[in-house]
Backbone of each chain as ProteinMPNN parsed JSONL, in Angstrom:
{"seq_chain_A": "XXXXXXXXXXXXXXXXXXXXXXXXXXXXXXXXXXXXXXXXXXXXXXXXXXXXXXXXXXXXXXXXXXXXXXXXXXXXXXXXXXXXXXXXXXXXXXXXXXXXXXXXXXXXXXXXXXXXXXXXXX", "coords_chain_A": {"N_chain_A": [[43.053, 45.674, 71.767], [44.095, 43.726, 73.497], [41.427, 42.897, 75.168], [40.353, 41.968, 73.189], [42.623, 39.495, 73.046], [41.78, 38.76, 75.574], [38.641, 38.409, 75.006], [39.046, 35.857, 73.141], [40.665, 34.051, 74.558], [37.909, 33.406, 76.486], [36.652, 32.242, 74.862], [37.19, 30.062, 73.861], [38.172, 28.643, 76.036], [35.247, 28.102, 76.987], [34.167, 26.95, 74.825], [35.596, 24.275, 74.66], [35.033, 23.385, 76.866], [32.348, 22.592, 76.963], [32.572, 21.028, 74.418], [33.795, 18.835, 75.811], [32.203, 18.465, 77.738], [29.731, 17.242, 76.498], [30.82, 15.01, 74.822], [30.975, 13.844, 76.878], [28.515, 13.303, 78.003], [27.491, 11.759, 75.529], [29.04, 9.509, 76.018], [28.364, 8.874, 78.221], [25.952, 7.436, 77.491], [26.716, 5.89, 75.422], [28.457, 3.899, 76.146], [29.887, 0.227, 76.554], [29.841, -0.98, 78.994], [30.089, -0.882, 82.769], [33.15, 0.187, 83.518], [34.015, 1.418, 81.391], [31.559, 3.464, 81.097], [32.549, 4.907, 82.959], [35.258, 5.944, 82.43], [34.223, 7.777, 80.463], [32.74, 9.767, 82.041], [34.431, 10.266, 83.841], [37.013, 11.291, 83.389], [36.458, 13.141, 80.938], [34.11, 14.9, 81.882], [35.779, 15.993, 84.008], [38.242, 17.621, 81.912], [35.797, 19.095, 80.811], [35.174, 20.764, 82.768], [37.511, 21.597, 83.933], [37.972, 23.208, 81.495], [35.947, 24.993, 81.145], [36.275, 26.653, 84.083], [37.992, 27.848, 83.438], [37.729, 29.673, 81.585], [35.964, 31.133, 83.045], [37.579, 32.503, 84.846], [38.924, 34.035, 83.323], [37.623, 35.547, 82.608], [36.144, 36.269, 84.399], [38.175, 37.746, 85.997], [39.256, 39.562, 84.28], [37.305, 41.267, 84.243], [37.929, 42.413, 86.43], [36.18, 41.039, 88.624], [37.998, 39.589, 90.486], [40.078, 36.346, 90.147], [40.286, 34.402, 92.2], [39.088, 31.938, 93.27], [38.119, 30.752, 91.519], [40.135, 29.509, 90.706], [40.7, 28.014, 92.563], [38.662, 26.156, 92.601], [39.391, 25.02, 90.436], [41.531, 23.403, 90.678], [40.682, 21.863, 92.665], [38.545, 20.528, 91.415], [40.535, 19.231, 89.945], [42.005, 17.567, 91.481], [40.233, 15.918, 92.77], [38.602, 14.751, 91.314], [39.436, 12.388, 89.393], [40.071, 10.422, 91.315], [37.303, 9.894, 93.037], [36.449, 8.483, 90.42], [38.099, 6.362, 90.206], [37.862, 5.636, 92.493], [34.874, 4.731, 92.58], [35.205, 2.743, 90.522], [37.062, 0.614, 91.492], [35.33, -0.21, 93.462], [33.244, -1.267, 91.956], [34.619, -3.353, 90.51], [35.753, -4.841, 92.583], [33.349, -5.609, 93.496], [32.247, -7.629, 92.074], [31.281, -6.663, 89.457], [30.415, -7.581, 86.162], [32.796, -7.026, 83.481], [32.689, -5.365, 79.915], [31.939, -7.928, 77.571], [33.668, -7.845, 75.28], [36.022, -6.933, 75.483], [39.582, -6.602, 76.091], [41.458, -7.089, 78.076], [42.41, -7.975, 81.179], [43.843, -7.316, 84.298], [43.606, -8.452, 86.358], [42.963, -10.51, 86.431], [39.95, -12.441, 86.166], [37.083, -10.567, 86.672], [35.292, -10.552, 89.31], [35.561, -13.124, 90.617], [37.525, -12.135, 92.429], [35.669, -11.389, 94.004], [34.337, -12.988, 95.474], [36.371, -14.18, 97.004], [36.382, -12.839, 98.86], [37.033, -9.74, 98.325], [40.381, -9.046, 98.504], [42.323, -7.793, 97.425], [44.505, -4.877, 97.672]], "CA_chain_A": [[43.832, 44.483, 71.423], [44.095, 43.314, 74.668], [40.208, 42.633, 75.041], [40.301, 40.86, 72.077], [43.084, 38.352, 73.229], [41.035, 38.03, 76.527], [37.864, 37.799, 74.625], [39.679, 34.603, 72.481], [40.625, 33.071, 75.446], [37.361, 32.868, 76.968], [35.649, 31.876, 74.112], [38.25, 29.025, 73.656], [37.749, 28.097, 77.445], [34.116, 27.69, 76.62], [33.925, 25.415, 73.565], [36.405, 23.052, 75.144], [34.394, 22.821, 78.361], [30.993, 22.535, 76.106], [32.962, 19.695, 73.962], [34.467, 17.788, 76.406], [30.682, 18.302, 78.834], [29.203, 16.995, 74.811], [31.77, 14.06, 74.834], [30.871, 13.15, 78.333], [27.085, 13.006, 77.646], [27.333, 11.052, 74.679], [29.961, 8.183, 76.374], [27.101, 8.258, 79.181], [24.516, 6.779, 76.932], [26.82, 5.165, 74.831], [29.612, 2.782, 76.416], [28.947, -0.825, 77.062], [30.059, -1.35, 80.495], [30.72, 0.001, 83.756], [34.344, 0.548, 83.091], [34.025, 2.268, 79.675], [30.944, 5.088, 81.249], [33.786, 5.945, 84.327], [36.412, 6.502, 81.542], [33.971, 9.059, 79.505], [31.944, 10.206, 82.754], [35.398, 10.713, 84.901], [38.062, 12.309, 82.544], [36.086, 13.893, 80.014], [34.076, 15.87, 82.715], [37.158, 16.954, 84.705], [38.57, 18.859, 81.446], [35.206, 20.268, 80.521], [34.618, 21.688, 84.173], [38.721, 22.637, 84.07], [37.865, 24.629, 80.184], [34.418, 26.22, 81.73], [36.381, 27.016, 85.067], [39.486, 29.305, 83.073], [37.31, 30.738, 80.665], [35.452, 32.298, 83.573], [38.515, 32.956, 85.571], [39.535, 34.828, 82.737], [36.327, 36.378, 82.087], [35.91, 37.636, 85.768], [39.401, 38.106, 86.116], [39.44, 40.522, 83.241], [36.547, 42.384, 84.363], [37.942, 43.068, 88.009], [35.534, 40.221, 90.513], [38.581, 38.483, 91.198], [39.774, 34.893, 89.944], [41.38, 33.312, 93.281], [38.203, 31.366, 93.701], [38.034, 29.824, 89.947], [41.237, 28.368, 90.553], [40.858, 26.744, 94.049], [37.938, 25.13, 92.807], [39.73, 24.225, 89.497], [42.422, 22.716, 91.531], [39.946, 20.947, 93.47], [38.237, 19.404, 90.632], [41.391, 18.142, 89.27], [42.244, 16.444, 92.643], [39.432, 14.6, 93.436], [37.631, 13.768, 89.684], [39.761, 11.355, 89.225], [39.442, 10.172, 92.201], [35.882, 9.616, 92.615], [36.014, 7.745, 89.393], [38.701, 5.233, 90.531], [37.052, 4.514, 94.007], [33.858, 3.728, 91.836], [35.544, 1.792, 89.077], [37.365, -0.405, 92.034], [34.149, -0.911, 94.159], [32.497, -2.126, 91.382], [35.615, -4.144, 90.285], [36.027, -5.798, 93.94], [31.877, -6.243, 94.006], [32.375, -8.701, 90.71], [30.56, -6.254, 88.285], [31.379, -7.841, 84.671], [32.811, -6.437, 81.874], [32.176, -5.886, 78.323], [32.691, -9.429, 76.738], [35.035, -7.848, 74.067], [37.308, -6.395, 76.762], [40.839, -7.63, 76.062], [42.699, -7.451, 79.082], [41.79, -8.024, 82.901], [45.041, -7.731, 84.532], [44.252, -8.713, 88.242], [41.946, -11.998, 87.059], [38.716, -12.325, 85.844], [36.257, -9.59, 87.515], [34.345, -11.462, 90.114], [36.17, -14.158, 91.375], [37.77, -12.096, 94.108], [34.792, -11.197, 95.317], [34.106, -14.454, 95.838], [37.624, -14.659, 97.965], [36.757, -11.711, 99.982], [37.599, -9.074, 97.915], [41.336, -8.591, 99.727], [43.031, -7.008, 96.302], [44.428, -3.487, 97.436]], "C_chain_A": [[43.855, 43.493, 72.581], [43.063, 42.233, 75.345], [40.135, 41.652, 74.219], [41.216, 39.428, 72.194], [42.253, 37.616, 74.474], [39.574, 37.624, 76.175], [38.231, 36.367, 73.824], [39.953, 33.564, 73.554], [39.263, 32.726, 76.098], [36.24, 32.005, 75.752], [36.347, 30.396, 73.562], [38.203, 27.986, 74.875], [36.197, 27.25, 77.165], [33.38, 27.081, 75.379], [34.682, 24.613, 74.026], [35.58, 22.457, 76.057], [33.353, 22.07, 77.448], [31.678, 21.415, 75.562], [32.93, 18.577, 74.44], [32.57, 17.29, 77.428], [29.955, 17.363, 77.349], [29.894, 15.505, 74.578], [31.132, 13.025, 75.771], [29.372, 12.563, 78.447], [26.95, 11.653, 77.046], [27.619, 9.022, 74.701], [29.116, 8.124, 77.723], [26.11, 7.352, 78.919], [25.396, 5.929, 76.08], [27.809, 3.71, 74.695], [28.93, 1.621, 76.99], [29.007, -1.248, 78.157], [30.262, -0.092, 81.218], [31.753, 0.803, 84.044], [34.438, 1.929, 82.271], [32.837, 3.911, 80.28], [32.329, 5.392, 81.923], [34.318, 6.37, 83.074], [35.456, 7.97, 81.388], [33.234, 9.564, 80.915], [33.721, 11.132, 83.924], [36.341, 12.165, 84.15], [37.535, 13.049, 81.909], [35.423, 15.061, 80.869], [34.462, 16.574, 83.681], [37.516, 17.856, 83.932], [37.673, 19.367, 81.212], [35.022, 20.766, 81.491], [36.329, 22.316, 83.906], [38.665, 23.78, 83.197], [37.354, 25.746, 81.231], [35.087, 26.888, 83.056], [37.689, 28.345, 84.649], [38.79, 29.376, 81.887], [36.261, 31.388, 81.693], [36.549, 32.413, 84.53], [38.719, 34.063, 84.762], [38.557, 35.932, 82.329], [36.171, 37.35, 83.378], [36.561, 37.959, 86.214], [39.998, 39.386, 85.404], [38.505, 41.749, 83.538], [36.605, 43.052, 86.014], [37.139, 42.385, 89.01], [36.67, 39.494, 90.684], [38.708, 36.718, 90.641], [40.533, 33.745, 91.012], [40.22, 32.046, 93.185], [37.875, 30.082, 92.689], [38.953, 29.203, 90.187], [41.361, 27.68, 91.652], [40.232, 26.058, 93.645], [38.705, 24.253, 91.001], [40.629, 23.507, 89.959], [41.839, 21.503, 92.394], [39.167, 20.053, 92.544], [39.092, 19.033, 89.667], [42.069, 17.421, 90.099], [41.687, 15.918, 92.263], [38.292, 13.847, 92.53], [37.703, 12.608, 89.821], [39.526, 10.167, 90.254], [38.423, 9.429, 92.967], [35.903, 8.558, 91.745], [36.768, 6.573, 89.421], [38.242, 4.078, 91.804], [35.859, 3.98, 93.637], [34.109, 2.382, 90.901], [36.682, 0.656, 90.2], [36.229, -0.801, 92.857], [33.846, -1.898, 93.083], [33.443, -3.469, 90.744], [35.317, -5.426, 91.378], [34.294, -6.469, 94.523], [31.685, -7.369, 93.168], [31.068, -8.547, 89.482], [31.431, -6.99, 87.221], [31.503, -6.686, 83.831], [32.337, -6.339, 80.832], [32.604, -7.587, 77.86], [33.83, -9.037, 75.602], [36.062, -7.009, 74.629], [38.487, -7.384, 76.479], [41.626, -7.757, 77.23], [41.989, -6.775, 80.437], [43.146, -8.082, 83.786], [44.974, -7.868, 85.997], [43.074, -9.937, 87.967], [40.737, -11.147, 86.328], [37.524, -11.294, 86.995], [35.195, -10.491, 88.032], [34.366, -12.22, 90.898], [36.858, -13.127, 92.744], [36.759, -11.563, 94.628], [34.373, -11.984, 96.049], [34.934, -15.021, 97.347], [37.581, -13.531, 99.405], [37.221, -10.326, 99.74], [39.11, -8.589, 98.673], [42.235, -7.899, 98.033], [43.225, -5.363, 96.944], [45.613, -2.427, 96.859]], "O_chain_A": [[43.545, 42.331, 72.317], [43.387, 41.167, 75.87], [39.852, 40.505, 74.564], [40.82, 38.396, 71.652], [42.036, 36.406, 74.542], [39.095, 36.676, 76.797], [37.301, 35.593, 74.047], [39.548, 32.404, 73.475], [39.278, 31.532, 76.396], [35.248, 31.319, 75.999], [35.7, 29.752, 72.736], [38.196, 26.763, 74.735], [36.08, 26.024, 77.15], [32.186, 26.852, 75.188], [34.206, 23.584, 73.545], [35.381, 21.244, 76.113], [33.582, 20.882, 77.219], [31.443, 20.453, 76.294], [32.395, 17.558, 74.002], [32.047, 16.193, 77.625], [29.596, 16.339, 77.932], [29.114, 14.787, 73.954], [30.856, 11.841, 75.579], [29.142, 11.461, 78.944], [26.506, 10.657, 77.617], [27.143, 8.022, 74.164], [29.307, 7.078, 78.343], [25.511, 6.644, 79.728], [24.769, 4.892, 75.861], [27.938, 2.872, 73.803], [27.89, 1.647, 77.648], [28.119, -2.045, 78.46], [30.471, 1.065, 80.854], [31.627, 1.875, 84.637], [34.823, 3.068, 82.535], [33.129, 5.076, 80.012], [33.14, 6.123, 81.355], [33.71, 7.324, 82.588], [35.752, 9.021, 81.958], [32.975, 10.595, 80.294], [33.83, 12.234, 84.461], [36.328, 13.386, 84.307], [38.054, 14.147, 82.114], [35.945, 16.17, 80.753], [33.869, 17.515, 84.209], [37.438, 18.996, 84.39], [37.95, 20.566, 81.196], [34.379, 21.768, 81.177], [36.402, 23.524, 83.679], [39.008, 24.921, 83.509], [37.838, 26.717, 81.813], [34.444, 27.902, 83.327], [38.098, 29.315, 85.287], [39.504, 29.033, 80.945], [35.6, 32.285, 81.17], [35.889, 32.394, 85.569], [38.721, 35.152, 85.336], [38.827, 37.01, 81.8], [36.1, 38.576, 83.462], [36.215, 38.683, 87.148], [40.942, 40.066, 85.805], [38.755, 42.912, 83.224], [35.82, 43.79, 86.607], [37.173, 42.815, 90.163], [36.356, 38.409, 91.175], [37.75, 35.946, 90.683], [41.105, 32.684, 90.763], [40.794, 30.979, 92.964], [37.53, 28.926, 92.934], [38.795, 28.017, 89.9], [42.14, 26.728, 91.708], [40.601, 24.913, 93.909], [38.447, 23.107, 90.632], [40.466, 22.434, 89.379], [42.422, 20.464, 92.705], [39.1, 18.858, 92.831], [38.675, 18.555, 88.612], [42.806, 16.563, 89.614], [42.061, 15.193, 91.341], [37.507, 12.925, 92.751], [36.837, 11.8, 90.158], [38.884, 9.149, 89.995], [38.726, 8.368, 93.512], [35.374, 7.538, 92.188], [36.32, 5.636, 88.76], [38.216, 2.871, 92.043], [35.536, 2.898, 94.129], [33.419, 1.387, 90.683], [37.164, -0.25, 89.52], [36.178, -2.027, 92.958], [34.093, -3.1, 93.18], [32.866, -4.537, 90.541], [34.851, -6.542, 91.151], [34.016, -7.29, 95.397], [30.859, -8.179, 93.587], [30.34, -9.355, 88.905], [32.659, -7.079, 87.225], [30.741, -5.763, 83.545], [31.469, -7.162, 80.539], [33.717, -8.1, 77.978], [34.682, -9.811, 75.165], [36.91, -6.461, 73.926], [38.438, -8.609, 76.585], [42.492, -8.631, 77.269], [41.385, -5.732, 80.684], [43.501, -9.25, 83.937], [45.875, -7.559, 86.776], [42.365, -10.345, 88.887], [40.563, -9.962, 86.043], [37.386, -11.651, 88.165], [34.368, -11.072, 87.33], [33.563, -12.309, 91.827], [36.647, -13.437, 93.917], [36.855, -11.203, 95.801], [34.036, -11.772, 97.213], [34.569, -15.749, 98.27], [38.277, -13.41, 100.413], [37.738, -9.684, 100.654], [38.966, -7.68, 99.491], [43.198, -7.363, 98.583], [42.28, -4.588, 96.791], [45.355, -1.232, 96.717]]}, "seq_chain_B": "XXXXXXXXXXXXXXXXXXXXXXXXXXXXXXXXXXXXXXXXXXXXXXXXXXXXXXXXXXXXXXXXXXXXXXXXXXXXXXXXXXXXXXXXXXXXXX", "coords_chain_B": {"N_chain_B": [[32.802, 42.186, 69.093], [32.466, 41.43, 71.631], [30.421, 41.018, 73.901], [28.324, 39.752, 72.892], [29.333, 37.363, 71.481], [29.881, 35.644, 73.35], [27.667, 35.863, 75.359], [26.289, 34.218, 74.012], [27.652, 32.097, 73.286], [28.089, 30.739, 76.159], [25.622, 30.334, 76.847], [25.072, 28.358, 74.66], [26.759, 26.447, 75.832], [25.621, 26.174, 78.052], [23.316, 25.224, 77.191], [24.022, 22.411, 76.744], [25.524, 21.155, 78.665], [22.394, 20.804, 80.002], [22.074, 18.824, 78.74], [23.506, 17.448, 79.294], [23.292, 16.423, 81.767], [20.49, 15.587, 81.63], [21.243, 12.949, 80.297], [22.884, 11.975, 82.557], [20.326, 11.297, 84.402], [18.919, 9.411, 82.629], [21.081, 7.6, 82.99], [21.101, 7.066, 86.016], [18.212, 6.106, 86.279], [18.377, 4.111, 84.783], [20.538, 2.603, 84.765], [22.268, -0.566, 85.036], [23.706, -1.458, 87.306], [24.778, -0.814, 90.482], [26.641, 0.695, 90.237], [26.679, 1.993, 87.879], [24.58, 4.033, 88.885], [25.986, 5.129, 90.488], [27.834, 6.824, 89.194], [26.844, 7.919, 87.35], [25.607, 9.963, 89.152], [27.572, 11.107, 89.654], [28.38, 12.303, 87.408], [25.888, 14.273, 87.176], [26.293, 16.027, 89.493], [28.385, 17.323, 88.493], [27.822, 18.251, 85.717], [25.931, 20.257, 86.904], [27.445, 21.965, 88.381], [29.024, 23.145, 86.024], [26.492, 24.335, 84.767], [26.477, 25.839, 86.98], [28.616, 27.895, 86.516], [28.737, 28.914, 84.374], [25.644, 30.185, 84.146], [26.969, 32.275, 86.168], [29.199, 33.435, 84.263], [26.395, 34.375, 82.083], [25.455, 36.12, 83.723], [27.404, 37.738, 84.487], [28.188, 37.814, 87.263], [29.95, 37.274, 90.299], [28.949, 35.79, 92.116], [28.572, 32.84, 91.825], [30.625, 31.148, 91.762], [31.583, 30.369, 94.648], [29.163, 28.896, 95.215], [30.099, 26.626, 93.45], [32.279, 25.534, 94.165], [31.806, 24.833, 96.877], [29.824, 22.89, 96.005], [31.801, 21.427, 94.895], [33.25, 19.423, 96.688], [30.911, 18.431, 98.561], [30.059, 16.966, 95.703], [32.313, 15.141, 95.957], [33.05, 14.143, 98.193], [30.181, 12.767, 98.435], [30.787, 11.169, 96.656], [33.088, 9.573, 97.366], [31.789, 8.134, 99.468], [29.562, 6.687, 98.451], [30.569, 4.793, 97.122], [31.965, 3.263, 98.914], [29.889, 2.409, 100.39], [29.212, 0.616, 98.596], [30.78, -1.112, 98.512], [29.822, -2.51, 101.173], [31.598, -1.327, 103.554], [32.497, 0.58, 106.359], [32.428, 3.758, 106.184], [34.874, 4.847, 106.88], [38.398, 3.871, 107.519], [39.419, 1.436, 109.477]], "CA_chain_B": [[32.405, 40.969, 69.087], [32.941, 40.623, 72.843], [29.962, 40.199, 74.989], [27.394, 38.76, 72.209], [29.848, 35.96, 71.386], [30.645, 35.243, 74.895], [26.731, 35.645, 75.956], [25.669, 32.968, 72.947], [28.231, 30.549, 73.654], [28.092, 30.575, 77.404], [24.066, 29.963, 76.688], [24.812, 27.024, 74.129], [27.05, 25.754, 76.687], [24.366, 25.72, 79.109], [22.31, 23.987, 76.437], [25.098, 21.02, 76.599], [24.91, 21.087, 80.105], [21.432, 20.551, 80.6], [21.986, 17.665, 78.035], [24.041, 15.51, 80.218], [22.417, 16.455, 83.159], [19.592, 14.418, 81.141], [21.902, 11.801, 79.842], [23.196, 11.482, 83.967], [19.299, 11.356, 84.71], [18.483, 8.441, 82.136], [21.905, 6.494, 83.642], [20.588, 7.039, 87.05], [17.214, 5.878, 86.009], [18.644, 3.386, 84.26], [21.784, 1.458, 85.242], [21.825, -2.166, 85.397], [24.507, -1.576, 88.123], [24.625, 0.271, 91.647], [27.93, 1.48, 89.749], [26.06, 3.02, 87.279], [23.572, 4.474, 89.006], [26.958, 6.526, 91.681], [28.466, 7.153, 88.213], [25.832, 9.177, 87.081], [25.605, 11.005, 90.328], [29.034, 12.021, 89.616], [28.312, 13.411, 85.952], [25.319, 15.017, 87.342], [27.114, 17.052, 90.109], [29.632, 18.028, 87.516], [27.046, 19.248, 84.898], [25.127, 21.484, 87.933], [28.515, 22.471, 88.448], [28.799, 23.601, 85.103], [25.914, 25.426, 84.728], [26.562, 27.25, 87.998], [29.619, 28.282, 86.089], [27.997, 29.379, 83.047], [25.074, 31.052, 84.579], [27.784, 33.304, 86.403], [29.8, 34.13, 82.815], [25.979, 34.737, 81.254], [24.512, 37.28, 84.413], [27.887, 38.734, 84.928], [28.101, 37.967, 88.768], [31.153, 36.047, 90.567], [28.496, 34.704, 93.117], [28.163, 31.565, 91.581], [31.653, 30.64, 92.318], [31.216, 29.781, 95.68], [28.262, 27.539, 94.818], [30.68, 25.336, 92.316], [33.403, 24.909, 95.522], [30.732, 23.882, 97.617], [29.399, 21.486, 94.922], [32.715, 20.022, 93.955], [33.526, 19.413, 97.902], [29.875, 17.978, 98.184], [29.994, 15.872, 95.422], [33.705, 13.63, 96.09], [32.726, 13.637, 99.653], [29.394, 11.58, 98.323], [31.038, 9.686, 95.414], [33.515, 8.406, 97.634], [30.649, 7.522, 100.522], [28.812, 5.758, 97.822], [31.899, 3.961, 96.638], [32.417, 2.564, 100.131], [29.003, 1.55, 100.57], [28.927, -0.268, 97.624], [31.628, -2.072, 99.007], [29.764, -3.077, 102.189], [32.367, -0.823, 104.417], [32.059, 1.777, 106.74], [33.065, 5.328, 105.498], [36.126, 5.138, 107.251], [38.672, 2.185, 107.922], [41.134, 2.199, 110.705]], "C_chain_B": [[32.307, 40.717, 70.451], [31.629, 39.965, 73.484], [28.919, 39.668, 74.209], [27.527, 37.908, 71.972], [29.867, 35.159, 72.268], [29.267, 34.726, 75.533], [26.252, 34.303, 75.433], [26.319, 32.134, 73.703], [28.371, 30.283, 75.003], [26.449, 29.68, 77.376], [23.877, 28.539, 76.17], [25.802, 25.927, 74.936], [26.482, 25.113, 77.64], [23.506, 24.845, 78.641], [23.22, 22.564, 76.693], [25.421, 20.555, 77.762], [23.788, 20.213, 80.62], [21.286, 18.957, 79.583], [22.364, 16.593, 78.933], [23.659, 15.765, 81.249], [21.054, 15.674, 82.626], [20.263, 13.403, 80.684], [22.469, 11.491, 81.732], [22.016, 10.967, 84.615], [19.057, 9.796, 84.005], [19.813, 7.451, 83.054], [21.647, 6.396, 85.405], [19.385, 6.214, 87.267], [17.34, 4.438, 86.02], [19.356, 2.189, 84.324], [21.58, 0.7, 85.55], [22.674, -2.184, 86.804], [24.344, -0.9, 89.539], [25.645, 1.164, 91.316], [27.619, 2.58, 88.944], [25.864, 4.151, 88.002], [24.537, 6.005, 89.839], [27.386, 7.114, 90.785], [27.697, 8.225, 87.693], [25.325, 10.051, 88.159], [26.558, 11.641, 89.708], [28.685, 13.091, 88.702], [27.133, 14.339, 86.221], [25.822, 16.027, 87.921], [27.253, 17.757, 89.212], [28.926, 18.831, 86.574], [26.182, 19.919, 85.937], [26.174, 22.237, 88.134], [28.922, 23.514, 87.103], [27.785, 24.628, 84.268], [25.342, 26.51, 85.546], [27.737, 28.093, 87.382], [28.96, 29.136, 85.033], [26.771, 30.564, 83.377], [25.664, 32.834, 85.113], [28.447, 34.153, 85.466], [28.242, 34.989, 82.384], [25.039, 36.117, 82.476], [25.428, 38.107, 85.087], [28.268, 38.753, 86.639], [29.169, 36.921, 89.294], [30.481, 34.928, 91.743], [28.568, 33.32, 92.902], [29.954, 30.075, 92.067], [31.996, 29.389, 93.526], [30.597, 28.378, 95.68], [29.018, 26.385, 94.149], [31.922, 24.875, 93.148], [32.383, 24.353, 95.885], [30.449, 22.434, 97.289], [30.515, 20.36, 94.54], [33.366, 19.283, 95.639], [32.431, 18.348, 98.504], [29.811, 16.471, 97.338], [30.888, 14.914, 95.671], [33.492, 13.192, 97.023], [31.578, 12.22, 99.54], [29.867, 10.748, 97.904], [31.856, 8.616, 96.247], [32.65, 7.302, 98.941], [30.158, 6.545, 99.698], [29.882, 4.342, 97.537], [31.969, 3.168, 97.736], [30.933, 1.88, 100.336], [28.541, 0.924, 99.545], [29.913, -1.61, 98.103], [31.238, -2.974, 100.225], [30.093, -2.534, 103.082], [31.808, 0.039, 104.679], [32.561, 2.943, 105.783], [34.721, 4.93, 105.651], [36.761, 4.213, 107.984], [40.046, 2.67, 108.671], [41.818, 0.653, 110.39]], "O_chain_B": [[31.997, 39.539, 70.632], [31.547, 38.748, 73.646], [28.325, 38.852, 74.913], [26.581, 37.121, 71.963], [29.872, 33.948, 72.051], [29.236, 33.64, 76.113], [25.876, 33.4, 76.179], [25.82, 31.494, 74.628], [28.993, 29.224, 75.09], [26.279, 28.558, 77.852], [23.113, 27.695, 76.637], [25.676, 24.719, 74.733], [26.642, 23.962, 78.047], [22.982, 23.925, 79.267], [22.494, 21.579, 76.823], [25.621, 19.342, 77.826], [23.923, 19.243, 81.366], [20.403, 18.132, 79.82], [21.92, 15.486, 79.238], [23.807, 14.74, 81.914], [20.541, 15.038, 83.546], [19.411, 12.514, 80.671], [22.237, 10.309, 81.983], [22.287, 10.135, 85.48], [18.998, 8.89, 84.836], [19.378, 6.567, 83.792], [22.177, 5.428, 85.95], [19.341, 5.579, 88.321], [16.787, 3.653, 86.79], [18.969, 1.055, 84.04], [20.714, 0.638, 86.423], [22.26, -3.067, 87.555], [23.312, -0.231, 89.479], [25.722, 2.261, 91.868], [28.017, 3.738, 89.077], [26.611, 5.128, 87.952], [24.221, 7.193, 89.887], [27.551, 8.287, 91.119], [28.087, 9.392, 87.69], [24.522, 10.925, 87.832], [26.357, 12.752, 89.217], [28.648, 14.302, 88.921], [27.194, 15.352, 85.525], [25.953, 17.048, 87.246], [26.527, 18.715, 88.947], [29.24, 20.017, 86.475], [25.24, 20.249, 85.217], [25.895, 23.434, 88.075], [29.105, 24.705, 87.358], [28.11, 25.45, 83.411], [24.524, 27.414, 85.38], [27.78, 29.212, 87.894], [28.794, 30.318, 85.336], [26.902, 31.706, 82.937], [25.253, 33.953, 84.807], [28.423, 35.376, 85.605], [28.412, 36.202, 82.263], [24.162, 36.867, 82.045], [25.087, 38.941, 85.926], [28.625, 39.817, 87.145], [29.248, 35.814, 88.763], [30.942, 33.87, 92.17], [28.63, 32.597, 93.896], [30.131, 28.909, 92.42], [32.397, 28.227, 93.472], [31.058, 27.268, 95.947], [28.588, 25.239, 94.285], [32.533, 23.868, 92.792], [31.964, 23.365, 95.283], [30.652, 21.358, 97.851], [30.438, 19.196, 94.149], [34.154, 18.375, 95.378], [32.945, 17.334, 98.976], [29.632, 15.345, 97.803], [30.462, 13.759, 95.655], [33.595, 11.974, 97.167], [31.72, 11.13, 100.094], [29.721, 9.602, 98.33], [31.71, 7.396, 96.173], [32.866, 6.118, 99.2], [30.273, 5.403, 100.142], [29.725, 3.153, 97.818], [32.066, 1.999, 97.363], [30.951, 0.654, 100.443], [27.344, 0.636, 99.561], [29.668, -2.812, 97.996], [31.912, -3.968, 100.493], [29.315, -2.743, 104.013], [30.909, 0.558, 104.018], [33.052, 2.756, 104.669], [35.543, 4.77, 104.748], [36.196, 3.654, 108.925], [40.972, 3.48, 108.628], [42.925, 0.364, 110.843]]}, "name": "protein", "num_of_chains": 2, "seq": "XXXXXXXXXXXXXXXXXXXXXXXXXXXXXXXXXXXXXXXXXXXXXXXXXXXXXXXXXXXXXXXXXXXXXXXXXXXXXXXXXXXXXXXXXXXXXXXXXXXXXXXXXXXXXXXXXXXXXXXXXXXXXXXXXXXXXXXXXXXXXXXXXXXXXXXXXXXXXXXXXXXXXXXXXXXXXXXXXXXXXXXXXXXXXXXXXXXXXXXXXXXXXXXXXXXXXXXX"}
């Protein structure tokens, strides 16, 4: 019985990861701006690496190697994902990459102009 | 049901994997942007990351562990390097 709840969990771990990694692909090839990949490239492949990282915690956790290691690094890629994907998505902001044209809302100004000023926005 | 379900879907995980590790490859390739091009660094990492993870579930071994710290340590360290030199700046601003 036991087995069977820890087999459920990892098999639950590993279609989420696989989804969200499936998600992340798809909004790679298919968003129209710079903006829009970060979104599906940042968040979406933080939870599928967090699924894939506690369905083998639980997998090698269950079979006795130990899961301290699964969770430092799952801890670590839910620091610094985000992260990453904000210090890209303001470079390119403060370099005066454009947007999609059907983007409704710019809320620090049109993207471009402060680069113009020096980028000083922080 | 345990380790045939577990072996498959760890495997077709890996298949989904090696997908966006080709979808990070074409936006690398590809990108009209220099934004792009760090952006798809990122998602690459993350899917190598992923199928160091997966590999480990499908051969049974906790080595791979290691390798996916390394990697995620590795890659933020670059993304945010790139990030800064997209900006013009050094690494590091006093």
């Amino acid at each position: 019985m036991q087995a069977l709840i820890i087999d459920w969990i990892v098999v639950a771990g590993l279609v989420i990861g696989s989804f969200f990694l499936a998600v992340s692909a798809i909004g790679t090839l298919r968003m129209p701006d710079v903006y829009g990949r970060l979104h599906a490239i940042t968040k979406a492949s933080t939870l599928g690496l967090a699924g894939l990282l506690a369905a083998s915690a639980v997998f090698h956790g269950a079979a006795g190697r130990g899961f301290v290691a699964e969770a430092v690094a799952m801890w670590f890629v839910l620091m610094t994902n985000p992260v990453g994907g904000h210090m890209i998505a303001r470079s390119a902001y403060l370099v005066g990459v454009r947007m999609w044209e059907d983007s409704v809302l710019d809320e620090l100004g049109r993207a471009g102009e402060h680069a113009e000023m020096g980028h000083d926005i922080d | 049901m345990s380790p045939d379900v577990i072996n498959f879907l760890a495997r077709g995980a890996m298949f989904i994997a090696g997908l966006a590790v080709a979808a990070a490859l074409y936006r690398i390739i590809q990108g009209p942007t220099v934004a792009d091009r760090v952006a798809g660094a990122d998602l690459l990492s993350s899917s190598i990351m992923a199928i160091a993870i997966l590999a480990g579930i499908v051969l049974q071994t906790h080595a791979y562990v290691d390798v996916v710290m390394a990697m995620a340590i590795l890659g933020f360290f670059a993304t945010v390097a790139f990030a800064k030199y997209i900006l013009g700046g050094r690494p590091i601003d006093h």
